[in-house]
VOFIMI-95541 format. One record per residue (C-alpha): residue in one letter; x, z, y. Coordinates in steps of 0.25 Angstrom, whole numbers, padded with zeros to 4 digits, always signed. Each point is the difference from the previous one (the first is absolute). Example, Ala and Ser with C-alpha at 12.3 -4.5 7.8 and 13.67 -1.06 7.14 Angstrom:
% VOFIMI-95541
A+0049+0031-0018S+0006-0002+0014
END
This chain:
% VOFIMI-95541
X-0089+0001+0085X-0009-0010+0006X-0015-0003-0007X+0004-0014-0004X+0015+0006-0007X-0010+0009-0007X-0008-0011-0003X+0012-0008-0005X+0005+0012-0009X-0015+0003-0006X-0002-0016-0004X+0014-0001-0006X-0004+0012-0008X-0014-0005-0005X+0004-0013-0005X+0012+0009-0007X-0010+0008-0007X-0008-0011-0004X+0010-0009-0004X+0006+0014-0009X-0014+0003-0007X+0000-0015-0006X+0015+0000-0003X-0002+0014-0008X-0009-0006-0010X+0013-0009-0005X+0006+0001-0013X+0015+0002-0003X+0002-0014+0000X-0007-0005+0012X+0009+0012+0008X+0012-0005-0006X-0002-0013+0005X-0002+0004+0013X+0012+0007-0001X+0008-0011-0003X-0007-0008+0010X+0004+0009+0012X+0014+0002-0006X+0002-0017+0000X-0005+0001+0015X+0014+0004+0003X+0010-0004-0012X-0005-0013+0001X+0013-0004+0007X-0003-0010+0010X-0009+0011+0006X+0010+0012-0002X+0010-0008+0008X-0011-0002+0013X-0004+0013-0002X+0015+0007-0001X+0003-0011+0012X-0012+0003+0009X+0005+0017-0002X+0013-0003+0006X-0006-0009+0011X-0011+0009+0005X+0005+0014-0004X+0016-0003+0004X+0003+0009-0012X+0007-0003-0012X+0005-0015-0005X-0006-0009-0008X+0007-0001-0012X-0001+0014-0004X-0015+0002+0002X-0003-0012-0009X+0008+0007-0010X-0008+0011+0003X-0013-0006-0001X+0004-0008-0013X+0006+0014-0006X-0009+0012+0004X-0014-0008-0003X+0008-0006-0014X+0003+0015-0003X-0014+0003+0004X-0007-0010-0009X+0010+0005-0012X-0004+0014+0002X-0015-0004+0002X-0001-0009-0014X-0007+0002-0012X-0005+0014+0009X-0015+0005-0001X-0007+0003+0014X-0013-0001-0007X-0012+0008-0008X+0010+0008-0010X+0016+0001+0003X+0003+0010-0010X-0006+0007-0011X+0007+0013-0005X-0007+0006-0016X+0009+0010+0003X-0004+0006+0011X-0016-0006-0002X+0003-0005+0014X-0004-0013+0004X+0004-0008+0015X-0008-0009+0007X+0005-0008+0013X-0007-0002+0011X+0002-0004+0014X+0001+0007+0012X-0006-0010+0006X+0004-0005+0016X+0015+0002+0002X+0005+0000+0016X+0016-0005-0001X+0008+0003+0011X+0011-0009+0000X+0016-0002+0007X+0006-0010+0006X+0013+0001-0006X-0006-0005-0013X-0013-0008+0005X-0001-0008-0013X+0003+0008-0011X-0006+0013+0003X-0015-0006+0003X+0002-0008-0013X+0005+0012-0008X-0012+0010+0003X-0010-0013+0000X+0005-0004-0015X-0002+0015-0002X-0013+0002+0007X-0007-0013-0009X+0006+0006-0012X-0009+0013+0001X-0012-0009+0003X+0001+0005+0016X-0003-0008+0012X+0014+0002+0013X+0000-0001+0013X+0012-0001+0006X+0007+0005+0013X+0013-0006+0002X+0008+0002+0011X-0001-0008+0012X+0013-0009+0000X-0006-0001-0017X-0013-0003+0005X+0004-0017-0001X+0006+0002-0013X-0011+0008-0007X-0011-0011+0004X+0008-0012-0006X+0001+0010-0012X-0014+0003-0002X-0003-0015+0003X+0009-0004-0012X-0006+0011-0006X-0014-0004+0000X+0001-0014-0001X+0006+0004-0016X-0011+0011-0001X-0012-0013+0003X+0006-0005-0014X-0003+0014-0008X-0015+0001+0006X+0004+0012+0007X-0004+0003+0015X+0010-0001+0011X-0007+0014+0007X+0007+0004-0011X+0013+0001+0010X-0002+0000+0014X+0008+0004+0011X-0003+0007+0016X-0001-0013+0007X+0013-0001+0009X+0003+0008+0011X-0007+0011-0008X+0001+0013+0010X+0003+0014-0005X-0015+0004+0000X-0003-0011-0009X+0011+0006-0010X-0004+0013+0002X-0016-0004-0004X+0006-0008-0011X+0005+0010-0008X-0011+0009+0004X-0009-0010-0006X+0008-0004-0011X+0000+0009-0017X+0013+0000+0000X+0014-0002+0011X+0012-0007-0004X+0011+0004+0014X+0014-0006-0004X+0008+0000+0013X+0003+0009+0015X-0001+0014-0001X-0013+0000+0008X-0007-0009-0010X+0001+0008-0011X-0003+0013+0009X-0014-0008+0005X-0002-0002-0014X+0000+0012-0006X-0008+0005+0013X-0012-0011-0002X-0008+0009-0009X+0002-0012-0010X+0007+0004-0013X+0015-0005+0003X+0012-0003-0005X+0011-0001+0009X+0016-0003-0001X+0010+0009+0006X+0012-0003+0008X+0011-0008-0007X+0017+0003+0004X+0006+0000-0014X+0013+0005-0003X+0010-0005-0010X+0010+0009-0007X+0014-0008-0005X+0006+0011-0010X+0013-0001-0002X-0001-0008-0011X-0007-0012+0002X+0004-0013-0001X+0006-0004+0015X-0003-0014+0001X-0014-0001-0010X-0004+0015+0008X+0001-0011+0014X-0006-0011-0005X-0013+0008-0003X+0001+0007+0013X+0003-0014+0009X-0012-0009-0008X-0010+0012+0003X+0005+0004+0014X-0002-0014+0005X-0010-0005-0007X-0010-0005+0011X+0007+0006+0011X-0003+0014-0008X-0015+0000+0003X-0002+0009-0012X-0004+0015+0001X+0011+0001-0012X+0011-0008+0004X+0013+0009+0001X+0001+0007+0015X+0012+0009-0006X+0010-0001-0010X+0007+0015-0002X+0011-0002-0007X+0008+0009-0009X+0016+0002+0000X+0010-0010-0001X-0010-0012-0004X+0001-0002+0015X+0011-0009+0001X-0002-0009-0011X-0017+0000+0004X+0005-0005+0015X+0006-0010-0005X-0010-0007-0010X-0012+0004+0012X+0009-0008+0009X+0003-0012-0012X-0017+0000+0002X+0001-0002+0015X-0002+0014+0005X+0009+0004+0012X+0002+0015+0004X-0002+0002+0015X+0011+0008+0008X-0005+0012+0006X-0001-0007+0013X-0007-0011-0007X-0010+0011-0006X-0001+0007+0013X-0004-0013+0006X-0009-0006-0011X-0006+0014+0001X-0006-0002+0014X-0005-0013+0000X-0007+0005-0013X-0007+0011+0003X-0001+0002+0014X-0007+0012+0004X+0002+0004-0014X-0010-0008-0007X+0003-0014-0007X-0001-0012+0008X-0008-0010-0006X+0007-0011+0003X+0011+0005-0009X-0011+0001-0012X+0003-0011-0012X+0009-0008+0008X+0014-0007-0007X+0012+0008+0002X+0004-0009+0011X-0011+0002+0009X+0002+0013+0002X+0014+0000+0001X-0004-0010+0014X-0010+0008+0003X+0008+0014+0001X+0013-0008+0006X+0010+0000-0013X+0008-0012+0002X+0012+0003-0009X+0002-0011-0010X-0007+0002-0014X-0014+0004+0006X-0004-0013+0003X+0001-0004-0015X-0004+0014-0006X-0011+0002-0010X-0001+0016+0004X+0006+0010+0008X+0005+0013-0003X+0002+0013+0007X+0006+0013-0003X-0006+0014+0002X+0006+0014-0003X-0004+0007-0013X-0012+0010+0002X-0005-0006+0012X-0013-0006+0001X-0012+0000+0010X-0005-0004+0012X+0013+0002+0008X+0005-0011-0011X-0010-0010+0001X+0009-0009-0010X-0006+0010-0010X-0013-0005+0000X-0007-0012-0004X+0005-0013+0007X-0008-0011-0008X+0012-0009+0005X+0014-0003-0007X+0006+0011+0004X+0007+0010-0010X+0004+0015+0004X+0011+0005-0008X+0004+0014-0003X+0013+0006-0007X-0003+0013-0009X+0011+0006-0012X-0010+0002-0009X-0014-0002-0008X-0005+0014+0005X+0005-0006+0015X-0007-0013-0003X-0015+0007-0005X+0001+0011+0014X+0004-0014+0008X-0013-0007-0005X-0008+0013+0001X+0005+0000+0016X-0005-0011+0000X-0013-0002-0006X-0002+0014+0008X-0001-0009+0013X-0007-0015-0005X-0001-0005-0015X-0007+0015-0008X-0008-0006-0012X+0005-0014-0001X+0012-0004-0007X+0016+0002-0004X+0007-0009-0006X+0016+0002-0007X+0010-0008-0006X+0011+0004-0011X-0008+0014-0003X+0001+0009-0014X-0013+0003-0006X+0001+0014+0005X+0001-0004+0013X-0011-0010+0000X-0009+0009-0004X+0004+0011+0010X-0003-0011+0010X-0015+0000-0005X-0001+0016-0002X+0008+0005+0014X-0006-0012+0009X-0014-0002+0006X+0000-0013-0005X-0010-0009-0008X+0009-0009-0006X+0015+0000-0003X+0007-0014-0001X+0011+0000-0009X+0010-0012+0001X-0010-0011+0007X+0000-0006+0013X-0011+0010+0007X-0008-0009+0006X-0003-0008-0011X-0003+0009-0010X-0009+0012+0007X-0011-0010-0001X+0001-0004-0012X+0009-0008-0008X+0001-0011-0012X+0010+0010-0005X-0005+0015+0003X-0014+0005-0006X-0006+0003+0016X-0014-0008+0003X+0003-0011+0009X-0004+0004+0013X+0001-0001+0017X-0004+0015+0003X+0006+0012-0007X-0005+0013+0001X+0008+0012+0004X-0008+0013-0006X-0001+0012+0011X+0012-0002+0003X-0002-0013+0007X-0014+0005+0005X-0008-0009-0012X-0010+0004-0010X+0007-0009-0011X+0015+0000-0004X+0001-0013-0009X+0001-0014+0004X-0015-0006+0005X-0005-0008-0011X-0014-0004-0007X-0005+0013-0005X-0001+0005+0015X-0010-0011+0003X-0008+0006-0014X-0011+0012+0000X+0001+0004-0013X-0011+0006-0009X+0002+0009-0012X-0010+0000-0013X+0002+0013-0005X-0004+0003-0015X+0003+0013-0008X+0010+0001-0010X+0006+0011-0010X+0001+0013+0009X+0014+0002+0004X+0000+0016+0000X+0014+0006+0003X+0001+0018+0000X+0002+0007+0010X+0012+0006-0008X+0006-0014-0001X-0003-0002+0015X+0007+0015+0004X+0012+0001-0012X+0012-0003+0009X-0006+0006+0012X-0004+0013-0009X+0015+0000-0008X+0007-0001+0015X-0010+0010+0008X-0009+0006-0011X-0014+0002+0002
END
């Protein structure tokens, strides 16, 4: 890294600091409104439209109705779940326990941010950062960089009416270089890496404390009996959803028993088309040549990639998604369509049964996906909570369209959030959806209370009567 990138890197820090001390000294209210101010920034919805427009133009990823949505619903759910919240001085007070909690920030936050949601994302961990009375600096992605800067203008120009700084949010100064990313989390309190592989890897190796997402390619398991045509309507509405940009947007359905039929049909009714198997074979290759995904396939219409990979048979040029068929049990590299395709396209794979269907998604999540998600349609109890016992998983989705619910929704209890964490099994330190209480350093008042003595013969009774002494 060059002096002056350095140089760059150690001002946007400094006024980040400075801007932080003076914001710390806020009350409850004068947080909240700055809150709200960032989050008007974007649901304002002559800016949501230029910003959700500008993404499509400079990133070529996605469509612009559907990142307005976006915008509109994730930082809408966000405010919700942020409301009425304390962030400062005491958050909880516990007589029980004589345990008192006090927030405080960790201070100057580094957000790496992708380009597949170049809007959202930002204003997600910025709303979250201001909340826990931190300063952020963001990294967005190149093709994002455009984006990210009209956001923070919007941003700051709403922040000017609170009396808050604009060093508050700040951003690597377009073309920022992978030094400068680098010194920026090495600088920074705390690092926020939603995105590639590589990011989150660089971030958990900056010497910053992290917190990093793991690899999305969720599975979807239709019991036998689900509802057929309210199973695809879920399944279509998530899989296409901006060109399936979303970590959690369906990469394969494993289908039990004789649902098959009747699911085709409905799937179809929602503009799927399954592919032949020289249709597959040659959708395949344009895809992941070489054996790695192509990015010119990545969040494009259904159309578009059928051009690109040659399928010309009538249906693909009106389509909403495509669909392919592997064998049961198989899954790995040799079957690229097994992994995470960030692009309308839906493997599908035959199994007799619910034991099938949980070894199907193990196979799979053994290759790409360990930690993240499953969803299922048309479940019992029992089986529901097998998925969440048997599967490396954080969440189970039961009866929802994937994409839209992993990340919160106006009708399931998960925080509102861009980046979900995997656990170990996804390589992250957290397992639960990214939301305030990680932008928080909490201190504990600890007071005495009425001893809470318990015998060793209390302690040792069942191990004594099973074993003896």
């Amino acid at each position: 890294m060059s002096g002056e990138e350095e140089r760059t890197v150690q001002a946007l820090i400094a006024r980040a600091r400075n801007a932080q001390r003076q914001y710390a000294r806020n009350d409850q209210e004068k947080v909240d409104l700055a809150v709200a101010a960032a989050g008007w920034a974007i649901l304002d919805p002559d800016r949501n439209r230029i910003l959700a427009e500008q993404a499509v133009r400079e990133t070529g990823l996605g469509n612009v109705a559907d990142k307005i949505r976006k915008n509109h619903r994730k930082t809408l759910g966000l405010l919700g779940d942020l409301r009425g919240t304390p962030s400062v001085g005491v958050i909880r007070d516990d007589p029980a326990t004589g345990i008192t909690e006090i927030a405080n920030p960790v201070g100057v936050v580094a957000a790496i941010t992708p380009s597949t949601n170049p809007a959202a994302t930002p204003a997600n961990n910025i709303i979250n950062a201001l909340k826990g009375r931190n300063a952020i600096i963001l990294a967005p992605s190149p093709k994002g960089a455009g984006v990210c800067a009209t956001l923070l203008g919007f941003i700051h120009r709403e922040l000017a009416k609170v009396g808050v700084s604009a060093d508050l949010v700040q951003m690597l100064p377009p073309p920022a270089t992978k030094a400068q990313t680098l010194e920026l989390m090495r600088q920074a309190n705390l690092v926020v890496a939603t995105g590639s592989r590589a990011n989150v890897r660089a971030a958990y190796s900056s010497g910053t404390p992290a917190l990093g997402v793991g690899v999305g390619n969720a599975a979807v398991i239709v019991a036998a009996e689900a509802d057929p045509a309210r199973t695809a309507t879920h399944i279509a509405l998530s899989k296409t959803f901006d060109n399936a940009t979303s970590c959690s947007s369906e990469n394969s359905l494993v289908v039990i028993g004789d649902i098959w039929p009747p699911l085709l049909s409905c799937l179809e009714k929602e503009g799927g088309i399954l592919a032949t198997p020289g249709e597959k074979a040659a959708l395949e290759a344009a895809m992941f040549p070489d054996g790695k995904l192509n990015p010119a396939f990545v969040a494009q219409t259904a159309p578009r990639l059928a051009r690109l990979a040659g399928l010309e048979r009538n249906g693909f040029d009106s389509c909403r998604f495509i669909m392919v068929e592997e064998p049961s049990g198989t899954a790995g590299p040799d079957r690229p369509f097994s992994g995470e395709k960030l692009s309308p396209v839906l493997t599908i794979y035959h199994v007799p049964d619910f034991d099938a269907g949980l070894a199907q998604v193990r196979a799979i999540y053994d290759y790409q996906g360990k930690g993240h998600s499953v969803g299922v349609h048309g479940a019992t109890p029992e089986q529901i909570l097998r998925l969440g016992l048997e599967l490396p998983v954080c969440r189970v989705i039961v009866d929802q369209p994937h994409c839209i619910a992993t990340g919160g929704s106006f009708d399931n209890g998960l925080p509102f959030s861009l980046s979900m964490g995997c656990g170990t099994w996804g390589g992250n330190g957290f397992s639960e959806n990214l939301n305030y209480l990680h932008f928080l350093n909490v201190t504990r008042i600890v007071r005495p209370i009425p001893p809470r003595t318990v015998g060793v013969e209390t302690i040792f009774h069942d191990y004594w009567q099973r074993y003896g002494r």
